[in-house]
C-alpha positions in Angstrom: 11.9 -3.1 -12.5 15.8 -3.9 -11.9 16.0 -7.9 -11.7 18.1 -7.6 -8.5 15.3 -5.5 -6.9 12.7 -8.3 -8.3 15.3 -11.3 -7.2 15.6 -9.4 -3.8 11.3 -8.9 -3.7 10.6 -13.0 -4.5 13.3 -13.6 -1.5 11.6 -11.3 0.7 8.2 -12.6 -0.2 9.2 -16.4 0.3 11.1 -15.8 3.7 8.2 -14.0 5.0 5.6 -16.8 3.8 7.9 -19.6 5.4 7.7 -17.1 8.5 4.2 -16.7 8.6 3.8 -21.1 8.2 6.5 -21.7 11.1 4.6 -19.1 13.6 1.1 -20.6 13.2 2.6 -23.8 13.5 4.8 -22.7 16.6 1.7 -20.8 18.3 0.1 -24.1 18.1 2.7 -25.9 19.5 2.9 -23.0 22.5 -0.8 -24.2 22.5 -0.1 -27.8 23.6 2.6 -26.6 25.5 0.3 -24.9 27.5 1.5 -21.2 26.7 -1.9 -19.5 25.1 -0.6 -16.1 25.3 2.4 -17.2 23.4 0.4 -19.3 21.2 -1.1 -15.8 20.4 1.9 -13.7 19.9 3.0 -16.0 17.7 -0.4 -15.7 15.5 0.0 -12.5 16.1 3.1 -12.0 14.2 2.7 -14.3 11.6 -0.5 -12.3 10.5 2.4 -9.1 10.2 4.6 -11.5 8.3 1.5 -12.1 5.9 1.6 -8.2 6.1 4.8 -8.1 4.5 4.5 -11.0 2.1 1.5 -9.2 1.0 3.5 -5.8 0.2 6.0 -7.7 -1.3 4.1 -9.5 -3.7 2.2 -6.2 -4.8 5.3 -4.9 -5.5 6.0 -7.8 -8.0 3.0 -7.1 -9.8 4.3 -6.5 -13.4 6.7 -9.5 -13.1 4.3 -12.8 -13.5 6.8 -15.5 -14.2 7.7 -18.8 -12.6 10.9 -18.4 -10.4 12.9 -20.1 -7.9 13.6 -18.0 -4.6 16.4 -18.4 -1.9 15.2 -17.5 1.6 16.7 -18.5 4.8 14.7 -20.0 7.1 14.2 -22.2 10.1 12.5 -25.4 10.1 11.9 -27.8 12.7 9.7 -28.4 15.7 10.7 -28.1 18.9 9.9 -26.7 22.6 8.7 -23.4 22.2 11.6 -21.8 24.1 14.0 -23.5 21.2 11.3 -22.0 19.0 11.7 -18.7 20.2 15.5 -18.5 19.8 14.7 -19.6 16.2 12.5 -16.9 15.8 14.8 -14.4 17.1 17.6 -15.8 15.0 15.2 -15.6 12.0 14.0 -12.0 12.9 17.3 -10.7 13.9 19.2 -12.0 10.2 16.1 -10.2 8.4 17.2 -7.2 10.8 21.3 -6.9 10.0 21.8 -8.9 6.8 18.8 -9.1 4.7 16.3 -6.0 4.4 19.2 -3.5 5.2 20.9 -4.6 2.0 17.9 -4.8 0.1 17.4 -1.8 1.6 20.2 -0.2 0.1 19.9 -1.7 -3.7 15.9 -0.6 -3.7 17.3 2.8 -3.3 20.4 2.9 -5.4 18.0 1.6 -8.2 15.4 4.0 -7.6 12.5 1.5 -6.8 10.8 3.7 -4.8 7.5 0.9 -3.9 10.2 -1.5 -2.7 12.0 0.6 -0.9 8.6 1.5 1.0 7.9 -2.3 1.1 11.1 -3.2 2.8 11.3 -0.4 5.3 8.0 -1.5 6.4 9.8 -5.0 6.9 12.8 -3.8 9.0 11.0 -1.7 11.0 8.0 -4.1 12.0 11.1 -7.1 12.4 12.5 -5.0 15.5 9.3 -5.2 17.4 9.3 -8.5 16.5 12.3 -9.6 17.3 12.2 -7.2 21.1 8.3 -9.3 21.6 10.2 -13.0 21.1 13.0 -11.9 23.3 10.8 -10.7 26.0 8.2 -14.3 25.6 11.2 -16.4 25.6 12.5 -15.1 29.1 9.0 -16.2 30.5 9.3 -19.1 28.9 12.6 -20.1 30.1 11.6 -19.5 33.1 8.5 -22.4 32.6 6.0 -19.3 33.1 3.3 -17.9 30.2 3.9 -14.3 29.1 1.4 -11.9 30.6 0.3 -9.6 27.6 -3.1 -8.0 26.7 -4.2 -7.8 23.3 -1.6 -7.7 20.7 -2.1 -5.2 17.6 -0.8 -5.7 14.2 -1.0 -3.1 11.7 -2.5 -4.3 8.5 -0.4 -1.6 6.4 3.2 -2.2 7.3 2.6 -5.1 9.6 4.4 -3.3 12.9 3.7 -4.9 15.9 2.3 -3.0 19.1 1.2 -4.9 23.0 -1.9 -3.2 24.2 -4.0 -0.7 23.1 -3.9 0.1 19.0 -2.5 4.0 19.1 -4.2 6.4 16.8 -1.5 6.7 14.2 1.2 3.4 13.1 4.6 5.0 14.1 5.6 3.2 10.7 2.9 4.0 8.7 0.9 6.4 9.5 -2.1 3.9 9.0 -5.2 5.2 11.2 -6.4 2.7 14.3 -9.2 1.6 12.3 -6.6 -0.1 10.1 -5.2 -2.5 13.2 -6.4 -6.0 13.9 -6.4 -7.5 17.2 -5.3 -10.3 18.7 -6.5 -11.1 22.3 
């Protein structure tokens, strides 16, 4: 494998992980803020962040070494509607900086599993990024969202409100391969 493809992959995997940390530890916040239907979205999506550490990592899986990785991240703890902009920031920079030019070396060097990996990302992150903006207009507002369950695709980690369909528009990953949050 290319090193930038495997520098890009350990990134990718790291930023996702520190995702996946900061949205349980935002939901719970939501929690005590009083928003349980946020508190969920939020666990929601850092199960389809785990999603795409997961893929990431697999992809990885001939290069066992110690490294260092540079992610970009948010930290901090504050109301959830500040949360939700961090999200959203986080979401959107993983949406028009990172995965489309990790995108774009994954295929210019022919790694065909990362490039797989990474268009799950992006395409998942949209959804992601559309469900924040949407909670964090409710929230704003001092109101809960109103949302049924919430589906995440264990494949590709997409992101769906309501019912699981039959096939992942990402994917192509059955129903049976949804989990749900509700």
């Amino acid at each position: 494998m290319h090193a930038m493809t495997v520098a890009n992959l350990r990134n990718a995997h790291g930023g996702e992980s520190m995702a996946h940390m900061r949205y349980m530890v935002w939901g719970n916040h939501a929690e005590e803020e009083g928003f349980s239907n946020v508190s969920r979205l939020f666990k929601a999506i850092a199960s389809a962040e785990t999603v795409h550490a997961s893929n990431h990592f697999r992809e990885l899986k001939d290069q066992a070494v110690e490294a260092l990785c540079a992610s970009t991240a948010v930290f901090g703890l504050t109301p959830t509607a500040q949360n939700f902009q961090g999200a959203i920031n986080g979401e959107t920079y993983e949406i028009t900086e990172m995965y489309p030019s990790y995108l774009e070396i994954a295929k210019f060097q022919n790694e065909k599993g990362t490039e797989i990996s990474f268009h799950y990302a992006i395409s998942a992150e949209k959804e992601h990024a559309a469900l924040f903006g949407r909670a964090k207009v409710a929230v704003d507002s001092g109101q809960d969202i109103k949302s049924g369950p919430v589906q995440i695709c264990n494949v590709c980690g997409w992101t769906n409100e309501g019912e699981a369909p039959d096939r992942c528009p990402i994917c192509g990953a059955t129903k049976d391969r949804f989990e749900t949050f509700d």
